[in-house]
C-alpha positions in Angstrom: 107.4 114.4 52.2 105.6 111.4 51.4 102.3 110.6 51.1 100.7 110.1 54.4 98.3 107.3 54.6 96.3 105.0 56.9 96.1 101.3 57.6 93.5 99.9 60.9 95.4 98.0 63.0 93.9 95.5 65.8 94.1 96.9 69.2 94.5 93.1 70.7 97.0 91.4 68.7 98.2 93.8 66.6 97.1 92.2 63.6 97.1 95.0 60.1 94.0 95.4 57.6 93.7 97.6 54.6 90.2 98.4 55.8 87.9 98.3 58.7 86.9 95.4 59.8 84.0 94.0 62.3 85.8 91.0 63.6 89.6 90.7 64.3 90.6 87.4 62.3 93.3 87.0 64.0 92.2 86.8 67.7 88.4 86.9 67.3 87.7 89.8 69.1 85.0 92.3 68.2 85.5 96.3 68.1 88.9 96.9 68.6 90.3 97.4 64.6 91.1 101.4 64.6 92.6 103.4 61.7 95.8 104.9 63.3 97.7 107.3 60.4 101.3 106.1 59.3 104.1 107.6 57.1 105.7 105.7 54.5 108.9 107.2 54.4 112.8 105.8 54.8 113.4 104.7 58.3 116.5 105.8 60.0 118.1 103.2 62.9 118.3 104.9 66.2 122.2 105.0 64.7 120.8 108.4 62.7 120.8 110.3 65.9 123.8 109.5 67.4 125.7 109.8 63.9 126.7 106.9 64.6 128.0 104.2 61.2 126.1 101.4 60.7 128.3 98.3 59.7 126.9 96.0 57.6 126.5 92.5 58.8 127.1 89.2 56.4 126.3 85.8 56.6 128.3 83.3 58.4 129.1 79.6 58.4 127.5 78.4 62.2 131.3 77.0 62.9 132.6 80.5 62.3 130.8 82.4 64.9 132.7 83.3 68.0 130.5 82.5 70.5 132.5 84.1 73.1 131.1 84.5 76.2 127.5 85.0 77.9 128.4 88.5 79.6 125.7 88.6 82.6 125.4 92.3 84.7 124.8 91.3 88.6 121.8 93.6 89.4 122.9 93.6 93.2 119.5 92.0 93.6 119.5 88.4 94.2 115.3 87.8 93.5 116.0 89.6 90.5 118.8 87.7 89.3 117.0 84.3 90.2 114.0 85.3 87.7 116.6 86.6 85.2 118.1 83.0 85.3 121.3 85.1 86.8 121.5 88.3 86.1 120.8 90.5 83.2 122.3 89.6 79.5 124.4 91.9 77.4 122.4 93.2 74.6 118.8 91.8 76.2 115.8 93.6 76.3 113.6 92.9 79.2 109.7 93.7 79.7 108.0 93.9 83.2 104.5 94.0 83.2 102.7 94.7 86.5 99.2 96.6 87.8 99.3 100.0 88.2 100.5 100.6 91.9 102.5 97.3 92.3 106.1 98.5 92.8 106.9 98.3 89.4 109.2 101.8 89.0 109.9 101.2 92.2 112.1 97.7 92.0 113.9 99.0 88.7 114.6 102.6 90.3 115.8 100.4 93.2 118.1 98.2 91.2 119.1 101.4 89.2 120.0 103.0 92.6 122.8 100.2 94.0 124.3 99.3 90.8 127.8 100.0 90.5 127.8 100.9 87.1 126.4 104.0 84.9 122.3 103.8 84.6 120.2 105.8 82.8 116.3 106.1 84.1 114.1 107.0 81.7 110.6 108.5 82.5 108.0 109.2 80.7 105.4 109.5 83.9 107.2 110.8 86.7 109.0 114.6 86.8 112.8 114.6 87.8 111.7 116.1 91.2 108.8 113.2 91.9 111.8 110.4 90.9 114.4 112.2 93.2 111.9 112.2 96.4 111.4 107.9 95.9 114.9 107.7 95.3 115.7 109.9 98.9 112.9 106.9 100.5 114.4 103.9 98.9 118.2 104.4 98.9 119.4 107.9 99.2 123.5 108.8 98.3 123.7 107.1 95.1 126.0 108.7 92.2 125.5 106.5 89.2 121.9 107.1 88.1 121.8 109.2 85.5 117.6 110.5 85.6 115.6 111.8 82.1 112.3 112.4 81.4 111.6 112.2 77.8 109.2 110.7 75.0 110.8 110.9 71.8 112.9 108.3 71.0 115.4 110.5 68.8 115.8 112.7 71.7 116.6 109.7 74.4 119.2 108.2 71.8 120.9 111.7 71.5 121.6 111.5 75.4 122.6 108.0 75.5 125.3 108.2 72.4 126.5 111.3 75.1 126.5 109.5 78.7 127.2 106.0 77.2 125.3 104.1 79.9 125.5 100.6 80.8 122.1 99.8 81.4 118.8 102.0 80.1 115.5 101.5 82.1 112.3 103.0 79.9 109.4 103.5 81.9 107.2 103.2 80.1 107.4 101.9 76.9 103.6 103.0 76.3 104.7 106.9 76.7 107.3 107.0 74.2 106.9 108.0 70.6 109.0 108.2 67.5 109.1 110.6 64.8 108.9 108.4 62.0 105.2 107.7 63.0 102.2 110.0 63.2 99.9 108.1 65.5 99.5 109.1 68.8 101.7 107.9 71.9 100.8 104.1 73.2 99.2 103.0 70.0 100.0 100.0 68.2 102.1 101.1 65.4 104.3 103.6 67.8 104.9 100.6 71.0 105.9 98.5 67.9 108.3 101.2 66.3 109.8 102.7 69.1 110.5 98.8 70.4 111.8 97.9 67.5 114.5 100.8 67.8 115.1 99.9 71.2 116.2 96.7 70.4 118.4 97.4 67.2 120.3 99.8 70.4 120.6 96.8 72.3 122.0 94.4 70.1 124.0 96.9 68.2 125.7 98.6 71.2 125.5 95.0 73.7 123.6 97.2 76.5 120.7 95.6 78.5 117.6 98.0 78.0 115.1 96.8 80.3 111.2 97.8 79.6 108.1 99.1 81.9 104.6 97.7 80.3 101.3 98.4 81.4 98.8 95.8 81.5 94.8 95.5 79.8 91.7 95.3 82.3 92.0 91.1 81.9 95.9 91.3 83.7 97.8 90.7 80.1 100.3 93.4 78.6 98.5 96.3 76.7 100.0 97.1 73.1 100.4 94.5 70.7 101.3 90.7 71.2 104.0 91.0 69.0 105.6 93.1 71.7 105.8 89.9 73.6 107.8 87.8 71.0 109.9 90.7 70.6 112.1 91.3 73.2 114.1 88.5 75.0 112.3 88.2 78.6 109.3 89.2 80.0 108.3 89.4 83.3 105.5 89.5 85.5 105.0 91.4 88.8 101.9 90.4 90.9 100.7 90.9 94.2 97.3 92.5 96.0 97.8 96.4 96.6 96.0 95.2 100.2 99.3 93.2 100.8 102.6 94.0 101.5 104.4 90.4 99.3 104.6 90.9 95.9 105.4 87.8 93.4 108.2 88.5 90.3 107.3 85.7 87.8 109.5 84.9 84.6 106.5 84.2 81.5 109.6 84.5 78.6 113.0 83.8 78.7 115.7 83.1 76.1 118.8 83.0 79.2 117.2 81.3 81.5 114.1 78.9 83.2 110.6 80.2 83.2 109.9 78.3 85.9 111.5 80.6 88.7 110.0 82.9 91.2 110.9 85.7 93.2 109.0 87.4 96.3 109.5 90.7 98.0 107.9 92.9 100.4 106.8 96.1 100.4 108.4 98.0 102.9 108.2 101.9 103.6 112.3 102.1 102.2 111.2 100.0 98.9 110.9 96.5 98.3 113.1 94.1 100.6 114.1 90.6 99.1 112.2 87.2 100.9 115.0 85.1 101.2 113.0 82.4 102.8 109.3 82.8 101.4 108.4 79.4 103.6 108.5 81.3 106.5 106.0 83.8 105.1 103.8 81.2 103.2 103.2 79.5 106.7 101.1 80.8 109.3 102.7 80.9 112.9 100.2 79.7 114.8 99.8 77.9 118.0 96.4 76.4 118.1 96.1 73.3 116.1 93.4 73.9 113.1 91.5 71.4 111.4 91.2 71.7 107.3 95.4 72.4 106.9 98.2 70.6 105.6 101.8 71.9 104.7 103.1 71.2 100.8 106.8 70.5 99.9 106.6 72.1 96.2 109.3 73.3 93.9 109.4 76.9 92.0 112.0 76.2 89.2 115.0 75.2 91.2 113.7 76.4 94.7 111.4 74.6 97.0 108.9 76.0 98.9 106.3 75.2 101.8 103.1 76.4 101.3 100.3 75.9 103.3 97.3 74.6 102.1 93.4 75.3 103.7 90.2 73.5 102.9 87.0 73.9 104.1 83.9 70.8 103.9 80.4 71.6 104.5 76.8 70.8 103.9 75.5 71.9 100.8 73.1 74.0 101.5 71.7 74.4 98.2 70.8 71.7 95.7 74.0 71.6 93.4 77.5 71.7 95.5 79.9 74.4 95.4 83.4 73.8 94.2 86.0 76.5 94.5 89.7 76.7 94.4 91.7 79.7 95.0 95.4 79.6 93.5 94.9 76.1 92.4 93.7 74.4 89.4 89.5 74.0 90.2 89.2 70.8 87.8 92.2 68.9 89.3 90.5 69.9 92.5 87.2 68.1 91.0 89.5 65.3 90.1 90.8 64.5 93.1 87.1 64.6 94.8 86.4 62.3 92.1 89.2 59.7 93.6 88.6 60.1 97.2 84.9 59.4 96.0 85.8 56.4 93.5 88.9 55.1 95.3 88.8 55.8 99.1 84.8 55.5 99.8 84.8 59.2 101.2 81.1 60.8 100.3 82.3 64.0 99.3 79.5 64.0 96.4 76.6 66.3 98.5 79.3 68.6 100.7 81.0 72.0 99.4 84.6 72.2 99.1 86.2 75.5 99.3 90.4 75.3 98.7 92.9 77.7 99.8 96.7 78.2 99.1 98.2 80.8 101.1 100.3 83.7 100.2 98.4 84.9 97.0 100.2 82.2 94.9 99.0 80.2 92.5 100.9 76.7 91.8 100.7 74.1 89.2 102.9 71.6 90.8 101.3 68.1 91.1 103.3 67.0 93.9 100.5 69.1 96.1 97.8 66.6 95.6 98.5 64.7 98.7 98.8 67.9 100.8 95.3 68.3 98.8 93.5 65.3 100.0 94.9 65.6 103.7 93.6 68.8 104.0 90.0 68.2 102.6 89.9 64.9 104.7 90.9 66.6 108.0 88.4 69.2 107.1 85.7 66.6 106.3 86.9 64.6 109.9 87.4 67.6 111.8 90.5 66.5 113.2 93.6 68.7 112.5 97.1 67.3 111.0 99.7 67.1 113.8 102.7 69.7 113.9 105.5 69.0 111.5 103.7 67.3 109.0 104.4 67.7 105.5 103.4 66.1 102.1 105.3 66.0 98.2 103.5 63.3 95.9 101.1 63.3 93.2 97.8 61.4 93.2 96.8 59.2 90.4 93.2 58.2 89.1 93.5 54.7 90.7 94.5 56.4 94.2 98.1 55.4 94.0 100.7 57.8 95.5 103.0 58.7 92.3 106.7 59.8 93.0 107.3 63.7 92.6 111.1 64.3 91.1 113.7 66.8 93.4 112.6 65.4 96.3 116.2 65.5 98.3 115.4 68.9 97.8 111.7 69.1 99.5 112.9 66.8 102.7 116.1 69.5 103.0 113.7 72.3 102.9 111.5 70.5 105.5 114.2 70.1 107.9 115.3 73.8 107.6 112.0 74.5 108.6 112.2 72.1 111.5 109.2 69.6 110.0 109.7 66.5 111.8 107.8 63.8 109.0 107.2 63.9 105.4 105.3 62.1 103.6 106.3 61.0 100.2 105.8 57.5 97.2 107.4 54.7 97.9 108.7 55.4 94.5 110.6 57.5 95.5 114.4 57.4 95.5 115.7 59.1 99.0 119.6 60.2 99.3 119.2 61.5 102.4 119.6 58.6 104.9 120.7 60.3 107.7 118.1 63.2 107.9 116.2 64.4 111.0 113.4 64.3 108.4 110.8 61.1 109.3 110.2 60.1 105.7 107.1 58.3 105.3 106.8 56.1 102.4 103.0 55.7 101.1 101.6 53.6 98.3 98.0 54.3 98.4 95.6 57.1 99.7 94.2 54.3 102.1 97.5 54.0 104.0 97.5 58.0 103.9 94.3 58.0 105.8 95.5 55.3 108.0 98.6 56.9 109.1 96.8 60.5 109.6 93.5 59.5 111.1 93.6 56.2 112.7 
C-alpha cells in the first residue's frame, strides 16, 4: 500500500495547498483551508467494478467525427424539459441544487416514477421504506424504478453494470464516498472523486446521471466550485418553504438556454406543473388598488405577466429608504433618478418600497415602464385601470426604448384578456388584427399623460 499522505484543501473553491494556509488565494476567504488525508495510489475507472474493458480513445480529424445525433430522453415532465432545453441528453450529467425541504427528491423521484424506461434511484439519506411511502403519495403503481440506498461508489457501479438502467438519479452527491480516498464523506477531495467517476459512467456508457447538491448558508452549492464546471447542467430549485410555487432555474447548460424557467406547486400528491404561471403571478382581485401595474416580460422563450407593487411615502426619517424586492435596487435608484431629472416628479424626500410578485426575481429591462407606472400611481394615489399592461425599457433621457419579442408579450396579453398595452414606438408590431390596444409611447411624459390625465 502506498504511502498515505495529506494535502489542505480550500473548503470554498476547492483550491489545493501543500500547507496550511490563513487566507485562501484563490477566493479570499479566511478559515476554511483543512488538511483532509489522500492516497496516492493507481486509480481504477468505475469500469474496474463492473469488469468492464476500457477502449482506448485516439485522436481524430474534426471532419471525421460522426456527429450523429443529439439523443434527448422525454422526462414526461414538460417544466422539466423546458429548463433542460428539451429533455435530458444522452451521456449528461445534471446537478440540482435546492434548500433543504424544497422538493428537491421529491421532483426527481417524481420524474423517476412516470418514466417509461428503467431508472435507478439512488439514496444516500432516505431508507428503502421512507422512499416507498413518498412514492405511494406522489404516484403509486409504478414498475420501472429500480430503488438503492448506498454510498460507495464501487458498490453502486456493481448494481448498475447488473440492472443496466437508463437513467441513474444520486441523491446526494455529498453522501457518497469512494474507496480510492480516505477523507471522510462530503469533503472536497471525495465530491470531486466520486463526480469525476460519475461522469467517466456517463460518457462512457451514454446514460444521463442526474445529481442532488446541497447548498452553503449564502444559497450557492456546497463542495467545491469545480463541481460546477464539471458536469454539463446545473440547476437551481427555489421557492419559500411558507409557499406552495416553487421556481426551477437553468444556471449551466451545454444543450440548451439558461435563460428558461420552470414553476410548480406543491401539492399534497407532489409537485404539479404551472402551465400558465400568469395566472398565478397576478392577483385576482376586484377592488381597484393604487401602487400596481402589470409587466409583459419574457423568461427565455416564454413570456410572462407579472405584477408589479410600489409603495411612496414620506420619509420619516432624514435619509430616504429605497428598497426593491426581486428587482435590481440600483436600476430602481435609476429610474427615480429620471422621473426626478426628466419628468419633474419630486421623488427625492419620499420612500420607495418595490414589489414583484410571486417570489421572482427578474432582470428584464422591458419592466421599467411597468416600474415608473406603478411608483407614479402610488405617488398620485390613483390606481391603473383594468387591462393595462406595459413591455419597454426606459432610458436616461426618459425616452421609451423598444423591448425585442414583443409579438410575443401582446399574444400573452390577449390570452389573459388585457385590453391595452403599452409599448416604443420603436417597436415593430406583426399583429395588426389583435384585440390587444397597442399603445405606442415615445416619452415618459406621454406615459403620464395617457395614465393620469
Amino acid at each position: 500500500m502506498a504511502k498515505t499522505k495529506t494535502a489542505y484543501f480550500c473548503q470554498n473553491c476547492g483550491a489545493q495547498y501543500a500547507k496550511w494556509v490563513g487566507q485562501c488565494t484563490s477566493c479570499k476567504q479566511w478559515n476554511t483551508v483543512v488538511e483532509e488525508v489522500i492516497q496516492k495510489e493507481e486509480k481504477s475507472t468505475w469500469r474496474a467494478s463492473t469488469g468492464a474493458v476500457h477502449k482506448a480513445s485516439s485522436p481524430l480529424l474534426i471532419s471525421e467525427i460522426d456527429r450523429g445525433n443529439e439523443i434527448r430522453w422525454d422526462t414526461e415532465n414538460t417544466e422539466f424539459n423546458r429548463v433542460l432545453g428539451g429533455g435530458l441528453v444522452a451521456g449528461s450529467l445534471t446537478l440540482l441544487g435546492g434548500e433543504p425541504g424544497i422538493g428537491k427528491s421529491t421532483l426527481l423521484l417524481q420524474i423517476a416514477l412516470k418514466l417509461p424506461f428503467k431508472t435507478l434511484y439512488v439514496s444516500g439519506e432516505e431508507s428503502q421504506h421512507q422512499i416507498k411511502m413518498r412514492a405511494e403519495r406522489i404516484h403509486p403503481g409504478t414498475t420501472n424504478c429500480y430503488v438503492l440506498t448506498e454510498t460507495k461508489t464501487q458498490n453502486i457501479f456493481q448494481h448498475i453494470a447488473r440492472l443496466s438502467p437508463d437513467l441513474v438519479i444520486i441523491d446526494s452527491i455529498q453522501t457518497l464516498h469512494s474507496d480510492y480516498m480516505d477523507s471522510s464523506a462530503g469533503s472536497i477531495s471525495q465530491i470531486r472523486e466520486c463526480t469525476a467517476e460519475l461522469i467517466k459512467y456517463a460518457k462512457e456508457s451514454h446514460t444521463p446521471v442526474i445529481l442532488v447538491g446541497h447548498i452553503t448558508k449564502d444559497g450557492t452549492l456546497a463542495g467545491p466550485k469545480i463541481l460546477e464546471h464539471m458536469v454539463d447542467t446545473v440547476l437551481q430549485f427555489e421557492g419559500d418553504r411558507n409557499h406552495v410555487y416553487r421556481i426551477l432555474r437553468s444556471l449551466k447548460n451545454r444543450f440548451g438556454s439558461t435563460s428558461e424557467l420552470g414553476i410548480y406547486e406543491m401539492l399534497g400528491g407532489g409537485l404539479r406543473e404551472v402551465r400558465n404561471p400568469s395566472e398565478i403571478l397576478i392577483s385576482n382581485t376586484e377592488v381597484s388598488l393604487s401602487g400596481t401595474a402589470i409587466a409583459a416580460t419574457m423568461e427565455g422563450m416564454r413570456p410572462l405577466l407579472i405584477e408589479i407593487q410600489a409603495l411612496v411615502s414620506s420619509a420619516v426619517y432624514g435619509t430616504p429608504q429605497r428598497s426593491a424586492t426581486g428587482f435590481n435596487l440600483k436600476r430602481l435608484n435609476m429610474l427615480l433618478a429620471v422621473l426626478e431629472k426628466r419628468a419633474g416628479f419630486k421623488l427625492a424626500a419620499k420612500d420607495v418600497f418595490l414589489n414583484i410578485t410571486g417570489g421572482i426575481t427578474v432582470d428584464d429591462p422591458a419592466i421599467d415602464l411597468a416600474v415608473i407606472a406603478a411608483i407614479l400611481s402610488s405617488n398620485f394615489d390613483i390606481p391603473i385601470e383594468k387591462g393595462v399592461c406595459f413591455a419597454a425599457e426606459v432610458g436616461l433621457a426618459g425616452e421609451i426604448r423598444p423591448v425585442q419579442r414583443v409579438d410575443q408579450r401582446i399574444t400573452e396579453a390577449e390570452k389573459l384578456g388585457f385590453s391595452t398595452i403599452y409599448v416604443s414606438n420603436g417597436n415593430k408590431i406583426g399583429h395588426k388584427d389583435s384585440k390587444v390596444v397597442v399603445q405606442l409611447v415615445s416619452k415618459i411624459e406621454e406615459v403620464v399623460a395617457h395614465l393620469f390625465g
